[in-house]
C-alpha positions as CSV (number, residue, x, y, z in Angstrom):
1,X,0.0,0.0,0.0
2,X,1.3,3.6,-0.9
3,X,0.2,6.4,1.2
4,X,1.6,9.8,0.0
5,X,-0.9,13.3,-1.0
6,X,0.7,13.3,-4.1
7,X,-1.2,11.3,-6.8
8,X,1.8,11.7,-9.5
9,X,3.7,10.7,-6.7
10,X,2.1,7.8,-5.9
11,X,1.5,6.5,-9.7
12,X,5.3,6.5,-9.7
13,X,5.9,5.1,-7.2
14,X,3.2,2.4,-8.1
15,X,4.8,2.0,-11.2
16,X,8.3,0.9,-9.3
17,X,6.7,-1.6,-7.3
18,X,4.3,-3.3,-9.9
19,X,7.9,-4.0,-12.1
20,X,9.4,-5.9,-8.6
21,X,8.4,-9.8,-9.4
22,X,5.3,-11.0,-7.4
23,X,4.4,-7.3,-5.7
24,X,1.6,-5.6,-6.3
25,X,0.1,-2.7,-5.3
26,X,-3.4,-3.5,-3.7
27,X,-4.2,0.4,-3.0
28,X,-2.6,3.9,-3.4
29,X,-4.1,6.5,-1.1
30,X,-3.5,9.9,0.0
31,X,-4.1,9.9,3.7
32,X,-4.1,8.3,6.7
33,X,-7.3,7.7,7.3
34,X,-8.2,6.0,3.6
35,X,-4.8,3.8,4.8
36,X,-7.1,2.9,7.8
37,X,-9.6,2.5,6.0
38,X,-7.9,-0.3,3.1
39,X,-6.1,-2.0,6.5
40,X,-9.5,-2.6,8.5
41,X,-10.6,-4.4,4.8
42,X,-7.4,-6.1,3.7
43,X,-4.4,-7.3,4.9
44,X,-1.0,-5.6,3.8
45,X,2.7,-6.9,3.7
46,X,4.7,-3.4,3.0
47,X,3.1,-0.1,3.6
48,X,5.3,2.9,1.7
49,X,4.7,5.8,3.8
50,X,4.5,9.7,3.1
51,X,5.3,12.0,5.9
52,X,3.7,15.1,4.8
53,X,-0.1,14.2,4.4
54,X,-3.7,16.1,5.1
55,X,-4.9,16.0,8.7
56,X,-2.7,13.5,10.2
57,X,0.6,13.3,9.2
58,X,2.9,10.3,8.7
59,X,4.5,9.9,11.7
60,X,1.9,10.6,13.9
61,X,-0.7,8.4,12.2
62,X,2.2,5.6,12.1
63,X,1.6,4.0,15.5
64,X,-2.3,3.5,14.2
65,X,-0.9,1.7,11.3
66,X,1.1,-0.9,12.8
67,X,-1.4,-1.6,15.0
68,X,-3.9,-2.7,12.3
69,X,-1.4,-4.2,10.6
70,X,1.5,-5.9,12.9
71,X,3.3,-7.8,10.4
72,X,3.5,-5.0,7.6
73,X,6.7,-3.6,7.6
74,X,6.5,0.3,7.4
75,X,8.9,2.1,4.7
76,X,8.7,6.2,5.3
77,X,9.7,7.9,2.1
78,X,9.9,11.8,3.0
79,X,12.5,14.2,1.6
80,X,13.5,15.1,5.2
81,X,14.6,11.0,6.0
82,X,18.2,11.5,5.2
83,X,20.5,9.1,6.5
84,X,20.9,9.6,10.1
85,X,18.6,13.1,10.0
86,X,16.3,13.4,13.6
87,X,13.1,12.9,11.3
88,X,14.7,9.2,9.9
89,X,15.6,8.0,13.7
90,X,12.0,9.5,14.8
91,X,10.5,7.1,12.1
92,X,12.1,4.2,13.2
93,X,11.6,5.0,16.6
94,X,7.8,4.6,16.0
95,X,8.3,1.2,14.4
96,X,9.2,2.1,10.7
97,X,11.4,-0.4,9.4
98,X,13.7,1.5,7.4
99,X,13.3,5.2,5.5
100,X,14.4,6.1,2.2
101,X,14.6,10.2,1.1
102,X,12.5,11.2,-1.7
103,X,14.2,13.5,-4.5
104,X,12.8,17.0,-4.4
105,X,13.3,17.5,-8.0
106,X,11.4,14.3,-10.0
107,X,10.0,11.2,-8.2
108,X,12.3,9.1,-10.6
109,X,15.4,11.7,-9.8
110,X,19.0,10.2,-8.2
111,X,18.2,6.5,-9.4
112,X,15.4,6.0,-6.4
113,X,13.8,4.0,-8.5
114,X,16.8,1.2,-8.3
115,X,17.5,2.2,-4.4
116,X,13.8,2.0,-3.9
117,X,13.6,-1.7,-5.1
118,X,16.7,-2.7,-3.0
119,X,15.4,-1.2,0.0
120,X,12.2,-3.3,-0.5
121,X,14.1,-6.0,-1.0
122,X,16.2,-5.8,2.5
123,X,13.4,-5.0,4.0
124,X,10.7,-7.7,3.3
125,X,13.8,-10.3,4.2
126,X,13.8,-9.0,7.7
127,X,11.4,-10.8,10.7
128,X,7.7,-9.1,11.0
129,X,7.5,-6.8,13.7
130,X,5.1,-8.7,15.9
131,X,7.3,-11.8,15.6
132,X,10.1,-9.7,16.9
133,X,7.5,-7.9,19.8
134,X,6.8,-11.2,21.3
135,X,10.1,-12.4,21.7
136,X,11.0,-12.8,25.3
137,X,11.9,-9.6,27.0
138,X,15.3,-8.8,26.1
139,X,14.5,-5.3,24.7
140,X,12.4,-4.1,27.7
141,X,14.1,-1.4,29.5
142,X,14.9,-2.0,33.1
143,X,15.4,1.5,33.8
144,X,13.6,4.9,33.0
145,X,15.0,7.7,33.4
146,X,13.9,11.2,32.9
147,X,15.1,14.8,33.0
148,X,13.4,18.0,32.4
149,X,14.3,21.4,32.5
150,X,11.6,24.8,32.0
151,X,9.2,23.3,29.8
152,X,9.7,20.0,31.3
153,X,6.8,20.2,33.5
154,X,4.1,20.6,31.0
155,X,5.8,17.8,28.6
156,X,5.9,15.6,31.8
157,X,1.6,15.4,31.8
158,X,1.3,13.9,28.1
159,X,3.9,11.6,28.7
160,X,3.3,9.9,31.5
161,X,-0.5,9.2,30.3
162,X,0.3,7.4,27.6
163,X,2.3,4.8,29.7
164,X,-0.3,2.1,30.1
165,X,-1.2,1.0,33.4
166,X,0.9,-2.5,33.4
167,X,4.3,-0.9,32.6
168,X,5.8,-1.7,36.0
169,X,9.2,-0.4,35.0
170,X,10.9,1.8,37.6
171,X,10.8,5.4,37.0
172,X,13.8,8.3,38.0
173,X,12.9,12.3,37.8
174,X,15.2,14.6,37.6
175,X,13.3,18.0,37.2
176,X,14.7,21.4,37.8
177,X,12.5,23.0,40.7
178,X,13.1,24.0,43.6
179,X,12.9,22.3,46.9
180,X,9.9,23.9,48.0
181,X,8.0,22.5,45.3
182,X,9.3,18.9,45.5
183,X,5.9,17.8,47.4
184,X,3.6,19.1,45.6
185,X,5.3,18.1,42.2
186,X,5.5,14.7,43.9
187,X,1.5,14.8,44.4
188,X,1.0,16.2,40.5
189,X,3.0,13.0,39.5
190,X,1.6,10.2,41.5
191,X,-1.9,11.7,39.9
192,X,-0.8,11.6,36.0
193,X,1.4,8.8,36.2
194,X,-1.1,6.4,38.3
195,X,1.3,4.9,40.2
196,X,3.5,5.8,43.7
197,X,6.3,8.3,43.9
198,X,8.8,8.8,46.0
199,X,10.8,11.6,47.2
200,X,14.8,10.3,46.8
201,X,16.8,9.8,49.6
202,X,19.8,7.8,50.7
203,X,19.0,4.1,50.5
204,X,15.9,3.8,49.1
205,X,15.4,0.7,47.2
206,X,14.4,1.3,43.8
207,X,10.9,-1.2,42.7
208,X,9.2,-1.8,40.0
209,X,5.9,0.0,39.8
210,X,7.4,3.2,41.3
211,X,8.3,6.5,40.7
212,X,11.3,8.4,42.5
213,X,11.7,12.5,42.5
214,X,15.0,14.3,42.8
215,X,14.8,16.6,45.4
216,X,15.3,20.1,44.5
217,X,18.8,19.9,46.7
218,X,20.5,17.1,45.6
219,X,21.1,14.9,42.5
220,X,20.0,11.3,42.2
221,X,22.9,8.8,42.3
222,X,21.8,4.6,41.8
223,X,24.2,2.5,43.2
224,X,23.9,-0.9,43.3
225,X,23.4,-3.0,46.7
226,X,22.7,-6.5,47.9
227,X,19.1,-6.2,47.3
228,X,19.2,-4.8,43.8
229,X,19.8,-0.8,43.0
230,X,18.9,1.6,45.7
231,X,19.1,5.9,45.4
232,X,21.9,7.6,47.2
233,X,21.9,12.0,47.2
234,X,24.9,13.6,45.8
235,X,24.8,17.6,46.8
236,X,28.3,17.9,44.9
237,X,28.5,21.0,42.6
238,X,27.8,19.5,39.1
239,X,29.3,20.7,35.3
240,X,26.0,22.1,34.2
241,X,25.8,24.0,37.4
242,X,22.3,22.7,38.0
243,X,20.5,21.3,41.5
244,X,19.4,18.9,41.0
245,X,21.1,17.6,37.6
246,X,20.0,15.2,35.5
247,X,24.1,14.4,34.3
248,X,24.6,12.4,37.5
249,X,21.3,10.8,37.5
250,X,22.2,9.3,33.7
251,X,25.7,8.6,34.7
252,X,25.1,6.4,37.6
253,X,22.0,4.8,35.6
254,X,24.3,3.8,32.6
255,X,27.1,2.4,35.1
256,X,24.7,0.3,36.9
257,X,21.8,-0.8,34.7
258,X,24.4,-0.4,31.0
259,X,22.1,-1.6,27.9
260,X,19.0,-1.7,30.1
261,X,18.9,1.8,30.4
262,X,16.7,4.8,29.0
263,X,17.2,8.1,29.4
264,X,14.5,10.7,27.9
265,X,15.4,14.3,28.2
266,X,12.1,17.0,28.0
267,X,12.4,20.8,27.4
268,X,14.8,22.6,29.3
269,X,17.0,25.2,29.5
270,X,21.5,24.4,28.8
271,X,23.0,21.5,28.5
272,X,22.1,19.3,31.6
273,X,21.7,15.6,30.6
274,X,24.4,15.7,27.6
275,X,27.3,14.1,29.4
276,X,25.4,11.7,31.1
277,X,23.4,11.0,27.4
278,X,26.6,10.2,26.2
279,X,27.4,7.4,29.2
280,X,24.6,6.0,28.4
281,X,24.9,5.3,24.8
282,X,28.8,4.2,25.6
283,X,27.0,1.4,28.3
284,X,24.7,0.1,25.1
285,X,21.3,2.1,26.5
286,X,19.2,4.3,24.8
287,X,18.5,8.1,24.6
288,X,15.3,9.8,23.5
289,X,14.6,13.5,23.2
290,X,11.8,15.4,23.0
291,X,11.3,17.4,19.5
292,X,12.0,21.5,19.1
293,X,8.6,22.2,17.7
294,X,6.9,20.7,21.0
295,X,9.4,21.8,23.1
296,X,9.4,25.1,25.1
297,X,13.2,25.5,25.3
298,X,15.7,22.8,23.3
299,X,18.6,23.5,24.6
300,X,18.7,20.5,26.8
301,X,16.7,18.0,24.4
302,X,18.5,19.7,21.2
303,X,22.0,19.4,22.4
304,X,21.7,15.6,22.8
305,X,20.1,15.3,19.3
306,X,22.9,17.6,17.7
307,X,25.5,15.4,19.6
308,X,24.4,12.3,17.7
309,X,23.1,10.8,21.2
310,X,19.6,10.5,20.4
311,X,18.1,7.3,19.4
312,X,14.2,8.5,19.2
313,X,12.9,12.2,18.8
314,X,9.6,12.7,19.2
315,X,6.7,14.8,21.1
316,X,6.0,13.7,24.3
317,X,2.9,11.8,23.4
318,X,5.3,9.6,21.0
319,X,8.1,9.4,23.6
320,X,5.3,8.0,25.7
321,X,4.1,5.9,23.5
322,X,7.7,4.7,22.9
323,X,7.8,3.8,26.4
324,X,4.9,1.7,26.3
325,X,5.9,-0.1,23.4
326,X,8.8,-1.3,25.9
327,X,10.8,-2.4,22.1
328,X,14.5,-0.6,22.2
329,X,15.5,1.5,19.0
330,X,18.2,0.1,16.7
């Protein structure tokens, strides 16, 4: 199935298809509710994807997709998808299986016609997405942890919604605020995030099913103990000059809990978060940013993503959704 706005677009790219032996387009359409629409009729092996559509865009309406259709494998064509651009790893992210960049001057321009076929090729020889989703559980995260800055507070609400109620993963905030505000921020998180938080202090065991808050005058520090990983406050000065900071949150996460690990940094102010990004990714975890056009400040967010560090960019309602998908980015 080929979703894109444009129908010359898609009569080329139907053309391109129809000559790869035994494909077949079974329905070109220009949005993502007529793609809805052909899924909830007929099943569908390879779904081409446009980004730039009416009323719900590509990567926002991908999610919906998959979830009609679990064993299609998801190519996002989009001018913006160059290799390695935030938009590509965003795709992917949401459960694209690869992304190919359209030419901006002809459909047929810079031989994507031949790098089109290839790319189907590689792609329909890989294992369906819901064979690899039901695999045991080596790709769910062990440990989340978050850091926000100004901006982070409102980006926290969508996020934490969209985490369904069985995710029992343990949760660490890092949220610059100040200590007089840790309680009731405490009391605003336990509400949208439907499950217990705790205030960090030294010792406490960290549990599945639980949240823990930084307190506005230390950092958060895991350390590992007899009886699993347990907080310990750090009220060093850190780099970014920040208290709390989310760097030695991330840094202690990555040394203790290495591939297991996922750090997601919200809008905010600086650079807090970037070193301790970067430990992360060196222990095998994984780092997800929130976007700049959702974002009320990227300076945190946006100097992980310019770093290279970012393995998923996305609004908070995707990074949420992310979450909940409990699958680890490539």
């Amino acid at each position: 199935m080929i979703v894109d706005d444009s129908a010359v677009t898609r009569c080329v790219i139907a053309r391109i298809v129809d000559a790869i032996p035994t494909y077949e387009v079974i329905a070109a359409v220009g949005s993502i509710a007529q793609a809805l629409a052909v899924l909830g009729d007929r099943p569908v092996d390879l779904i081409l994807l446009d980004i730039n559509l009416p009323g719900t865009d590509g990567l926002t309406g991908l999610p919906a997709l998959t979830a009609l259709a679990p064993d299609a494998r998801v190519i996002v064509l989009s001018g913006s998808c160059t290799a390695g651009s935030p938009t590509a790893l965003h795709a992917m992210a949401l459960g694209a299986a690869a992304t190919l960049a359209k030419p901006e001057s002809s459909p047929l321009a810079g031989n994507f016609a031949h790098r089109l076929t290839a790319l189907v090729a590689d792609v329909m020889a890989t294992t369906p997405r819901s064979a690899v989703a039901s695999a045991a559980r080596g790709d769910v995260f062990d440990i989340i942890a978050i850091g926000a800055s100004t901006g982070g507070i409102h980006a926290m609400a969508p996020l934490l919604r969209a985490l369904p109620d069985d995710l029992d993963v343990p949760i660490l905030i890092t949220q610059h605020l100040p200590g007089s505000f840790t309680g009731y921020f405490a009391q605003q998180l336990a509400t949208l995030a439907r499950r217990p938080v705790d205030v960090a202090r030294d010792s406490l065991r960290i549990q599945r099913g639980r949240m823990i808050l930084a307190p506005g005058d230390a950092h958060i520090r895991v350390v590992s103990t007899t009886d699993g990983a347990a907080t310990r406050l750090d009220r060093a000065p850190a780099i970014s000059g920040c208290m709390p900071s989310v760097d030695p949150m991330f840094e202690s996460v990555a040394e203790v809990f290495g591939q297991r690990a996922l750090g997601v940094v919200l809008s905010g102010m600086g650079r807090d978060g970037c070193r301790g990004a970067e430990r992360i990714r060196a222990a095998g975890g994984v780092v997800a940013v929130q976007d700049q056009n959702s974002s009320v400040v990227w300076g945190m967010p946006g100097a992980i993503a310019e770093s290279g560090l970012a393995s998923t960019i996305g609004t908070p309602d995707q990074l949420g959704a992310f979450i909940a998908r409990r699958k680890r980015s490539a």
